[in-house]
C-alpha positions in Angstrom: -203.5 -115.0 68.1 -205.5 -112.1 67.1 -205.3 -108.8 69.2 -209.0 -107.9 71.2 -209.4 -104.5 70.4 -208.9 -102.1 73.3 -209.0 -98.4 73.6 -207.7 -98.1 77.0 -204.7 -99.5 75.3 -204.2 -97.9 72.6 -204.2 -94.7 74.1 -201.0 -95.6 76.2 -199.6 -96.6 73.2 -200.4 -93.8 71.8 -199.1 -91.5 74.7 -196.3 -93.3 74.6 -195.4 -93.3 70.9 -195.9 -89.0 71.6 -193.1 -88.9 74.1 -190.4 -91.1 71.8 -191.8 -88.6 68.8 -190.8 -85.6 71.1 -187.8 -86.8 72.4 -186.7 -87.7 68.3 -188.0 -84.1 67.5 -185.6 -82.3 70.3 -182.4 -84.7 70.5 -182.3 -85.0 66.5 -179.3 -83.1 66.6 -177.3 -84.3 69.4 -178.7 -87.9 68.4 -177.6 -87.5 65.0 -179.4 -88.8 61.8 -179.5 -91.7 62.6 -179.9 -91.8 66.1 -183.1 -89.3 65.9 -184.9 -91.2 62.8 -184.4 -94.7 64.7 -186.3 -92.8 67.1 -188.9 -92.0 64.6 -189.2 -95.5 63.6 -190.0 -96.5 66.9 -192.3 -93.8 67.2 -194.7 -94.9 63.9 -194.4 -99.1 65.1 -195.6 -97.8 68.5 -198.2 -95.8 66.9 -199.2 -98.5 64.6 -199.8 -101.2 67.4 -202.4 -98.4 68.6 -204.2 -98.0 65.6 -204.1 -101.6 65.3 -205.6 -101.6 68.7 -208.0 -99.5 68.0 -208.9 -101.2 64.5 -208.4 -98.1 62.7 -207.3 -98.9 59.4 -206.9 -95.6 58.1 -204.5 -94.6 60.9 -202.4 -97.9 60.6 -201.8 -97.2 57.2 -200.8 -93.8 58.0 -197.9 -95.4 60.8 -196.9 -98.0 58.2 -196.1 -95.3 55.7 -194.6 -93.4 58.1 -192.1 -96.0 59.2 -191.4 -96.7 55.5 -190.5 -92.7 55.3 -188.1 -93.3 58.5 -186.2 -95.9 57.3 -185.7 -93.7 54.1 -184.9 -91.0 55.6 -182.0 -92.8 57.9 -180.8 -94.1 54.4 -180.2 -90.3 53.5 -183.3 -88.7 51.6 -183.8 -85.9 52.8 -185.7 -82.2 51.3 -188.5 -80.2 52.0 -190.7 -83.2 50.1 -189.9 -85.3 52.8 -190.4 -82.8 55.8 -194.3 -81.9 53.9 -194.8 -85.6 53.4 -193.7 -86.8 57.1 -196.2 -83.7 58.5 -199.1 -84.7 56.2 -198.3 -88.7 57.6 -199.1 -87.7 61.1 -202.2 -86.0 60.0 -203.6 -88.7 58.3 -202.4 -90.5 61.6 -204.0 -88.4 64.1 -207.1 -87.6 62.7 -208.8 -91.3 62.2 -207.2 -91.6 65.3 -209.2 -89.2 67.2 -212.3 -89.9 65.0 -212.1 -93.7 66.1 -211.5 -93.2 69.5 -214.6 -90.5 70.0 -216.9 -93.5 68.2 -215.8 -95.7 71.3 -216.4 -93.1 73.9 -219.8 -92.1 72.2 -220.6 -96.1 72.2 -219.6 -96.3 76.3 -222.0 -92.6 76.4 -219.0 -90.5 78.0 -220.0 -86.9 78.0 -219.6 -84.7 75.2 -216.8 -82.2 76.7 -214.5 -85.2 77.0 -215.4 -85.9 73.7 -214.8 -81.8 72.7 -211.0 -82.3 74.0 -210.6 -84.2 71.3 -211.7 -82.1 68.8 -209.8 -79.0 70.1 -207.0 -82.3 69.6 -208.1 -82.9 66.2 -208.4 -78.7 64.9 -204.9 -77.6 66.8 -203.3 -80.7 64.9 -204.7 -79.9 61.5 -203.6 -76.5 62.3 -200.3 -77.6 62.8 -199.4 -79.8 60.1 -200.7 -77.4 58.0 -199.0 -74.7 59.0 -195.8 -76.7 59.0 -196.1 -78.1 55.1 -197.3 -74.7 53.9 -193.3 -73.2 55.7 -191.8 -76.0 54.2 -192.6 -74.8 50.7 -189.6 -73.5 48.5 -190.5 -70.9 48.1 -189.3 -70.2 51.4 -185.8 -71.5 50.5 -182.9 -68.8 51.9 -185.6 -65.9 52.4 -183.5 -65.8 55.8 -180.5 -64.9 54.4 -181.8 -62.4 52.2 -183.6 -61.0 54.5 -180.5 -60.9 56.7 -178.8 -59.3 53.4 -181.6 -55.8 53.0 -181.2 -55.7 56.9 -185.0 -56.0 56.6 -187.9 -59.0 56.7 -188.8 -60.0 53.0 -192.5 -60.4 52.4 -191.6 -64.6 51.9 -189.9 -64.2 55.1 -192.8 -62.6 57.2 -195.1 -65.3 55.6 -192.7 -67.8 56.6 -192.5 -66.9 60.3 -196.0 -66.5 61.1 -196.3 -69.9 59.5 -193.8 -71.0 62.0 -195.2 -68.9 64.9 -198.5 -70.9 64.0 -197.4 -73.9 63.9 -195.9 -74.3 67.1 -198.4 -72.1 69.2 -200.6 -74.7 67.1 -198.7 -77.5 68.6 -198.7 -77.0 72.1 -202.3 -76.4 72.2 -202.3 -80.1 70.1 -200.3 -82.0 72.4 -201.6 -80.4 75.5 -205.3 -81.4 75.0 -204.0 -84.7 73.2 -202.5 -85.7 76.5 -205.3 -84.8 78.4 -207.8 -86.7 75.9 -205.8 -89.9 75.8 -205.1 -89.6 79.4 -209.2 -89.8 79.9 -210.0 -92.5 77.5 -207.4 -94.4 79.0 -209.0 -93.7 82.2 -212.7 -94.2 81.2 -212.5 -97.1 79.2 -209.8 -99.3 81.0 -210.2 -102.8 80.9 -212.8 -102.5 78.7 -213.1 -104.4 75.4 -214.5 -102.2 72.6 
């Protein structure tokens, strides 16, 4: 039987699908490989039962690929193609994502700053991901230990921290007003077929 469509739904699903990819982000050592990508599987199903939700194509597709680059990645590829290619997955995840669900709360007229949290969403994650392929460049590759070598930063190396320090200011700002988007569309349209 063929899922109704619910946003109220697939924004838990999508809040939940957050917390596994957080918990695989942080424990991915202690988990080890294979503990931490299993995690990341379960992440990109959960997060394609949203989009699927949602009926966002484009953001299902996104989790599908995604999932296919988990299960490779516990099979042992690995490489800064794979850490650009996992960041630019989850923004061509997010952003449908947050484009679909501001259609449904336009369609059920909920004001526009509700709607503006999830544009500061949609900005602070493309800043992100950006930020985070960009440092995964090779060119990048050991500028830490030479820098470590001269006793001062290479030029590569500055680049490469403020790309870092970017990302991740980027990313709380991200998850922060994610949570508080997904918490209201959850809360505004609950119940609610759309």
């Amino acid at each position: 039987m063929m899922l109704r469509p619910n946003a109220a739904a697939a924004a838990n699903w999508t809040l939940i699908a957050l917390a596994v990819q957080l918990v695989a982000g942080l424990c991915m050592a202690p988990l080890g490989r294979m503990g931490g990508f299993a995690l990341l599987l379960l992440c990109w199903l959960m997060s394609g039962y949203a989009a699927l939700r949602l009926r966002c194509l484009a953001a299902l597709s996104a989790a599908a690929a995604g999932a296919v680059l988990a299960v490779l990645s516990m099979a042992g590829i690995s490489g800064w193609m794979v850490n650009i290619v996992s960041n630019l997955l989850f923004l061509l995840y997010y952003l449908p994502l947050q484009n679909a669900f501001d259609r449904k709360l336009a369609a059920a007229d909920v004001s526009k700053g509700t709607r503006m949290l999830g544009r500061v969403w949609a900005y602070a994650t493309l800043a992100q991901r950006g930020a985070s392929m960009l440092g995964f460049l090779p060119y990048f590759d050991g500028q830490d230990v030479l820098s470590a070598q001269q006793g001062s930063y290479t030029t590569l190396f500055t680049v490469q921290l403020t790309l870092e320090m970017i990302a991740l200011l980027a990313a709380i700002v991200s998850y922060v007003w994610m949570v508080r988007y997904l918490w209201r569309v959850r809360t505004l349209l609950r119940g609610e077929a759309v």
